[in-house]
C-alpha positions as CSV (number, residue, x, y, z in Angstrom):
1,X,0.0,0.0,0.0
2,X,1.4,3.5,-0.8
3,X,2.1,6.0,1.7
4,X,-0.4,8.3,0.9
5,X,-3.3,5.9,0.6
6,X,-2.3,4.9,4.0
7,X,-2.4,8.9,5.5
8,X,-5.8,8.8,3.9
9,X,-6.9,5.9,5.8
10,X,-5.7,7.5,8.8
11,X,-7.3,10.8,8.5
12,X,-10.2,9.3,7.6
13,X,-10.4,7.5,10.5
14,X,-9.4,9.8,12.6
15,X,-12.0,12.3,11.3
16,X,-14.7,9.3,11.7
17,X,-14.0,8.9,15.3
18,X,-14.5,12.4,15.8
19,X,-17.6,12.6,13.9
20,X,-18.9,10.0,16.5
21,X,-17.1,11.9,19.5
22,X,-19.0,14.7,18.6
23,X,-22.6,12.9,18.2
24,X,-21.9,12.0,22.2
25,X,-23.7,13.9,25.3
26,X,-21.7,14.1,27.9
27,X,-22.4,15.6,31.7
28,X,-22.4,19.1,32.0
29,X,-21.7,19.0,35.5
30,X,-23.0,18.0,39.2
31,X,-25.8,19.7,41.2
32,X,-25.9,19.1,44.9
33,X,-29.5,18.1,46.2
34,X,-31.1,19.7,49.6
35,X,-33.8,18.3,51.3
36,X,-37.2,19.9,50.4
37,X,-39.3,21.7,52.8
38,X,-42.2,19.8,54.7
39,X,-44.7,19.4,52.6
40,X,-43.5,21.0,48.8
41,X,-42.4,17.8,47.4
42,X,-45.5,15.9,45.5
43,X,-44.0,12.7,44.6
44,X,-42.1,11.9,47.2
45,X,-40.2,9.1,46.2
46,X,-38.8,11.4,43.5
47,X,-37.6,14.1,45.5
48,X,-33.9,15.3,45.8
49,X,-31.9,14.1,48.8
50,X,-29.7,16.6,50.9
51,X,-25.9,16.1,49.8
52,X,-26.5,13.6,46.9
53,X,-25.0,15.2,43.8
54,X,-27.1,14.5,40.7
55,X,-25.8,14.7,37.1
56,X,-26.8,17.5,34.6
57,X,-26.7,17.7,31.3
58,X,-27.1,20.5,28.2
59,X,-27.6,18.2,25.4
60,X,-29.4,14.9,24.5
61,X,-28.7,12.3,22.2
62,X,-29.1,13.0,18.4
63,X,-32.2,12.8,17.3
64,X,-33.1,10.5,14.7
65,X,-35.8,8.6,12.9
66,X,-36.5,6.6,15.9
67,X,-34.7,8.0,18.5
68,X,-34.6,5.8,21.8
69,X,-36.0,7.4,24.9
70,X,-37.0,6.6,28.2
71,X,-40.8,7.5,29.1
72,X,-41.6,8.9,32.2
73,X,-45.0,10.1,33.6
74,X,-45.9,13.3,34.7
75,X,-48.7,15.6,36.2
76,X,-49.2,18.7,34.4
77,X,-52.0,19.9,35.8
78,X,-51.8,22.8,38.9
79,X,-50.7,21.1,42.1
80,X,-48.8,18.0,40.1
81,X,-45.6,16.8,40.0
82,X,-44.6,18.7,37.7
83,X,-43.7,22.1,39.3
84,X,-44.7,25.1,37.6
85,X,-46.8,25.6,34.6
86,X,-45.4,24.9,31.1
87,X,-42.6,26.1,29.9
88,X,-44.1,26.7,26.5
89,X,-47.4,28.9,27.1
90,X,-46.8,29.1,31.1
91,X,-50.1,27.2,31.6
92,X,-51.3,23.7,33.1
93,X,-52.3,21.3,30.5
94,X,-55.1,18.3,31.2
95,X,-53.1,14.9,31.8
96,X,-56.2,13.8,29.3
97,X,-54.5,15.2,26.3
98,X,-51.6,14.0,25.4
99,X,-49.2,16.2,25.9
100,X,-45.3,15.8,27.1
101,X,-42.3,17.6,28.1
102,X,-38.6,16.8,26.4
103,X,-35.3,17.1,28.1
104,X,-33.4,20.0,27.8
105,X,-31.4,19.0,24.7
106,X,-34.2,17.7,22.6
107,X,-36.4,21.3,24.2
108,X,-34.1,23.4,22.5
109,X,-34.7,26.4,23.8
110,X,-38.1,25.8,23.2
111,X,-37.9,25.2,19.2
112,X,-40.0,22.3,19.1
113,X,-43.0,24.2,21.7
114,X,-46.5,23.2,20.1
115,X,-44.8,20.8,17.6
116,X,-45.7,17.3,17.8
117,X,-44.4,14.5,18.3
118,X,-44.8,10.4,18.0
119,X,-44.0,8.0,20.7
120,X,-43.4,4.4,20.0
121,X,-43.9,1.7,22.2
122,X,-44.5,-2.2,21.7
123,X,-46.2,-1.6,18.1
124,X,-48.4,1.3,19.1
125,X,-47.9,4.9,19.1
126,X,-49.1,8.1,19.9
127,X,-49.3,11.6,18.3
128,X,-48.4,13.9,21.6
129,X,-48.3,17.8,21.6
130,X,-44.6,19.4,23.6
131,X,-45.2,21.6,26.2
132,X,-42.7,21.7,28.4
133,X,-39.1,21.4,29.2
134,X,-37.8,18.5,31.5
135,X,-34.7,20.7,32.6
136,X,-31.7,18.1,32.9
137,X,-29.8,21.3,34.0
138,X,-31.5,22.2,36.9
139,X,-34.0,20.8,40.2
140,X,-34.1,20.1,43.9
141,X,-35.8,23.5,44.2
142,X,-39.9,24.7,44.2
143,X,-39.5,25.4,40.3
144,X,-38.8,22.2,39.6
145,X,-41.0,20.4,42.2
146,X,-38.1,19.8,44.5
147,X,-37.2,16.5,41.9
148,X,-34.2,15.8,40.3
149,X,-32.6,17.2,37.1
150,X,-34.0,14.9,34.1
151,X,-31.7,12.6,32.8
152,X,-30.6,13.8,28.9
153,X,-33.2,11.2,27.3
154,X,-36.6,12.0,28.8
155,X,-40.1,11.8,26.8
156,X,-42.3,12.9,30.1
157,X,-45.6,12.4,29.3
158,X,-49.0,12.7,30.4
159,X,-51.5,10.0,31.3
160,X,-52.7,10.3,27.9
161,X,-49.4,9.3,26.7
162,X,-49.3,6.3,28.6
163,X,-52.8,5.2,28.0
164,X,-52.7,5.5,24.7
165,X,-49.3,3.1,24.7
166,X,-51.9,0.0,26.2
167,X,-48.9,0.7,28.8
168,X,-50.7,-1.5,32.1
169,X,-50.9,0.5,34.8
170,X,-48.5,-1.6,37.3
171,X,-45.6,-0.6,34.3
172,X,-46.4,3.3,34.8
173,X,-43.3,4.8,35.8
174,X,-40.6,4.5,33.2
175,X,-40.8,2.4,29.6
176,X,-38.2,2.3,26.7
177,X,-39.4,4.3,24.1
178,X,-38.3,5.7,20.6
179,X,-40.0,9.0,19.1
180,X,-39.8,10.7,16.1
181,X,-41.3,14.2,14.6
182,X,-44.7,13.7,13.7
């Protein structure tokens, strides 16, 4: 083999692993949890522990035509688990709509607000409207509902969501997932 195919191989792999490299999500950092005050956490078992440091993130993995997710359930209605209203039109939204919130990566800033999306789970899907951020860069304060930040591949989703999955009810909680742009 000549010398210069063999540089070509080399840059080209070297170019390839990068590619990859830079298709990766990696932790944006540590946040320290502190106990929430008597009575402001919803769901308990959720809620942030004093000292524990949980992992945040900025990104999400890429996106792509079936892009693998874990699905978690949330309340979005006033009083819920949740936190605050939306992030996308600052109100509460009926967990009998379907309706979710995406982790900070896949939010974007709020570029995909009122798009929707499809979930994908065990040969059913769903068409669900996003409405919210779940912020894998922040919690463990009143904003947040005194939870955790998200992990970076979160599709939180109402009960609509999960009911229209055929999800049983003793699975609610967290279920693999992919989703795609609807």
């Amino acid at each position: 083999m000549k010398l210069s195919t063999i540089i070509v191989l080399v840059l080209f792999s070297l170019l390839a692993a990068s590619c990859i490299d830079a298709q990766t999500c990696k932790p944006s950092g540590k946040l320290r949890g502190k106990k929430p005050p008597h009575g402001k956490c919803v769901n308990d078992p959720d809620c942030c522990k004093a000292g524990k440091f949980y992992t945040t993130y900025k990104c999400s993995p890429p996106i792509t035509k079936q892009t693998k997710a874990t699905l978690t359930i949330n309340n979005f209605e006033k009083g819920g688990d949740g936190g605050g209203p939306s992030e996308c039109d600052h109100q509460y939204h009926s967990n009998d709509t379907p309706v979710v919130a995406l982790s900070t990566g896949w939010y974007n800033g709020g570029s995909r607000c009122h798009k929707f999306i499809k979930v994908h789970y065990k040969g059913k899907s769903v068409k669900a409207k996003v409405v919210d951020e779940c912020d894998s860069t922040l919690g463990c304060d009143d904003e947040h509902g005194f939870q955790p930040p998200c992990p970076n591949n979160i599709v939180d989703g109402s009960k609509a969501v999960w009911e229209a999955l055929g999800v049983p009810k003793s699975d609610w909680g967290e279920a693999k997932v992919t989703w795609s742009e609807a």
